[in-house]
C-alpha positions in Angstrom: -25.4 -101.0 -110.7 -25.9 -102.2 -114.2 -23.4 -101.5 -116.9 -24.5 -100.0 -120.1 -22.4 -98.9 -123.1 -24.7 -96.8 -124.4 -24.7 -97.9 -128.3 -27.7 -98.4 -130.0 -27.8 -100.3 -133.3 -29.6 -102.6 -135.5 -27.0 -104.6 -135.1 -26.7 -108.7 -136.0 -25.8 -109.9 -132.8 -24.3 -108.5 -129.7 -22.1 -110.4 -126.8 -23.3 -110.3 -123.1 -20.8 -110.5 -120.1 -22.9 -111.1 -117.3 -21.6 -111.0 -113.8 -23.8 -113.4 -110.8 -23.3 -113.6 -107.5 -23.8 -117.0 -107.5 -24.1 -120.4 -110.2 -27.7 -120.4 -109.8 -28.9 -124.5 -109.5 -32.1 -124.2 -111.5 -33.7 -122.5 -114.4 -36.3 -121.2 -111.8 -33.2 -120.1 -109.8 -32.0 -117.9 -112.6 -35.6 -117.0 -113.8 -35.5 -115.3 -110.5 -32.4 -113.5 -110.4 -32.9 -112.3 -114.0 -36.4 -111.1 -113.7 -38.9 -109.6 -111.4 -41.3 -112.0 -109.5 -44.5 -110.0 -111.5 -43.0 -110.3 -114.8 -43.9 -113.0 -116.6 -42.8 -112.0 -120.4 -40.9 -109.7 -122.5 -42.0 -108.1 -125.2 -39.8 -106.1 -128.0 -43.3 -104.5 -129.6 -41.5 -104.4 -132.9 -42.2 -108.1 -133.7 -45.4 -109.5 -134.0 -44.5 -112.8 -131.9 -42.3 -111.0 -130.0 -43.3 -111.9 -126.4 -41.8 -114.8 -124.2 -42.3 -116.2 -121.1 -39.3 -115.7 -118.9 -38.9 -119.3 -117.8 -38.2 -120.0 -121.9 -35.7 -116.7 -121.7 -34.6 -118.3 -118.4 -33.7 -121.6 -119.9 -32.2 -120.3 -122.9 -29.4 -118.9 -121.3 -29.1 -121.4 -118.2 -28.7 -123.9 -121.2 -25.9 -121.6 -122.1 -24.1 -121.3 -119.4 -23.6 -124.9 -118.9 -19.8 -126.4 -119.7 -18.7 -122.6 -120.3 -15.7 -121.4 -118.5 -16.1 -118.2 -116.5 -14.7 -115.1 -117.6 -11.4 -113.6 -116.8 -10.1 -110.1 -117.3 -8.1 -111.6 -120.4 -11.3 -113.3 -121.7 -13.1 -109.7 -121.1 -10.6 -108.1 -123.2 -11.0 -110.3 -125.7 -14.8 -110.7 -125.9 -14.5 -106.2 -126.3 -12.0 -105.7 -128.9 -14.0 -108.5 -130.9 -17.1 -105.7 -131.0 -18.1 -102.2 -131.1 -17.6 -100.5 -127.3 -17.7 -96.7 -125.7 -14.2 -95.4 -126.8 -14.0 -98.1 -129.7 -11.0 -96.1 -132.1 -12.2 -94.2 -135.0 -11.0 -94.9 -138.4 -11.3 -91.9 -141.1 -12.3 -93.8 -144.1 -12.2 -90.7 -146.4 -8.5 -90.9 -146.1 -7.0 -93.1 -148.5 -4.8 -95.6 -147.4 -1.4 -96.6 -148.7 -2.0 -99.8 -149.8 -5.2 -98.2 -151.5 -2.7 -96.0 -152.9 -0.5 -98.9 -154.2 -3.3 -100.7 -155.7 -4.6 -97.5 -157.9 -1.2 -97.0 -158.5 -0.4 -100.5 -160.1 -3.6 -100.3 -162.0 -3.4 -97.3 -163.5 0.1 -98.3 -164.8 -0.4 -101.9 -166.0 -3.7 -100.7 -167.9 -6.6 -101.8 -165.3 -5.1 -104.9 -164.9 -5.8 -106.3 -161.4 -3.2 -106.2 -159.1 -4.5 -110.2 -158.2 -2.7 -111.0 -161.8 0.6 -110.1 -160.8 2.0 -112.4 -157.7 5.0 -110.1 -156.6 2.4 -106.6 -156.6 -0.3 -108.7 -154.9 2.3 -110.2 -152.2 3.2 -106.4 -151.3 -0.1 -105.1 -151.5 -0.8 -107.4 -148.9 2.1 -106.9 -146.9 1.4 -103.6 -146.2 -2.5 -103.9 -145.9 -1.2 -106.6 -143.4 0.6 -104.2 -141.4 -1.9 -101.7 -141.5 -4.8 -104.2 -140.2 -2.1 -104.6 -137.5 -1.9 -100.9 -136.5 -5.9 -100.7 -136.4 -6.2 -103.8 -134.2 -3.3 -103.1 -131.7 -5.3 -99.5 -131.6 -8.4 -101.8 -130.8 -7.2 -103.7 -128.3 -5.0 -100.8 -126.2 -8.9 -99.1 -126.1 -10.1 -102.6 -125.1 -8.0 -102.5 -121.9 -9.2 -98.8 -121.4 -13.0 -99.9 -121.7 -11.9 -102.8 -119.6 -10.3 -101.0 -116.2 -13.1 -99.1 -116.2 -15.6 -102.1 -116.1 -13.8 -105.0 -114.5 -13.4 -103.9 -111.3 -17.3 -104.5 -110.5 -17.6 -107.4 -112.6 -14.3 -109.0 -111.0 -16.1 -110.1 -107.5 -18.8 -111.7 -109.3 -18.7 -114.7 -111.3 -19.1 -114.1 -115.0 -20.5 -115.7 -118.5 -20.6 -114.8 -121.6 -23.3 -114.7 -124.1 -23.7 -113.8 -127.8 -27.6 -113.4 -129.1 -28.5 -112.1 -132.5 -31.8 -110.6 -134.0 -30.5 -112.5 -137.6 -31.6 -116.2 -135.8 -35.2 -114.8 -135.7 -37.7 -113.0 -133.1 -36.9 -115.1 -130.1 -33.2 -114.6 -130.3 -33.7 -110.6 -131.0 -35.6 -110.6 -127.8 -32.6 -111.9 -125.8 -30.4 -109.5 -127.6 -32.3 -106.3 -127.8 -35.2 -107.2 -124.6 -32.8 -106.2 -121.6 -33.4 -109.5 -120.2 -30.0 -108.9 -118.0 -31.1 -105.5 -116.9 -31.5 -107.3 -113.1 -27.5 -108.5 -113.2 -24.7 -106.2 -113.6 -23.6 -106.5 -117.3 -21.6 -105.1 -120.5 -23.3 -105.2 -123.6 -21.0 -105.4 -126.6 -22.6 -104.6 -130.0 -21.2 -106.5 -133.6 -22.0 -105.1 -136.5 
């Protein structure tokens, strides 16, 4: 069973967590767990040079899974709450915040002056944008752990590495990020913005 979260974006890179049921030895080795015997490219079609022989795709990411440690359910964790995931928290940004609130505030009062000028207003400002930054990320990682029970379990038996490939390091790169070149291996796909 593959793993897919279902998000599609232009996004500038997304991470890979790729679960194999074996090290494999050689490039050849993972050429053939990763792709089909009859399939000697992939293509994206939305790039002019954008097909590549699966050995190169092969040897790409056997070069970067050497010296990495394996993935744990903590690393997991970690690798989701650091992207966009199914059940990522939504943040309503028509609401104005408090320390927005504070910052208008000072302003208005002190004659546009920037809040930066003053060191006491700027110390509490960013005390409480502090705090809330903390309340959106501890939000982030409690859905983390949701997304992860529901994945780990099948990715637990296996033994897993994690990649990051970006369409922003050019055509070759965008092909391992957006070509499903792990479609073989069960997976998560975690999109960055």
């Amino acid at each position: 069973m593959k793993i897919r979260n279902g998000f599609v974006s232009n996004s500038s890179s997304s991470s890979f967590v790729v679960g194999f049921e074996k090290v494999p030895a050689t490039v050849e080795e993972l050429m053939g767990m990763m792709f089909d015997e009859n399939r000697d490219s992939v293509s994206l079609g939305y790039y002019e040079d954008g097909d590549y022989h699966t050995y190169e795709i092969a040897e790409r990411v056997f070069i970067d899974m050497q010296g990495q440690e394996r993935v744990d359910r903590e690393y997991f964790e970690k690798v989701i709450s650091e992207g966009w995931f199914e059940g990522y928290p939504e943040t309503d940004y028509s609401k104005t915040t408090p320390s927005e609130k504070f910052r208008r505030k000072y302003e208005e009062e002190h004659d546009g002056q920037s809040i930066y000028d003053d060191e006491k207003a700027k110390k509490e400002w960013q005390a409480m944008l502090q705090k809330e930054w903390d309340i959106e990320n501890a939000k982030i990682d409690e859905a983390a752990k949701v997304y992860a029970d529901k994945y780990w379990p099948e990715l637990s038996d296996l033994i897993c590495y994690h990649f990051t490939y970006g369409d922003e390091d050019g055509p070759f790169y965008a092909t391992l990020e957006h070509g499903n070149i792990f479609e073989k291996l069960l997976h998560v796909q975690i999109s960055h913005h």
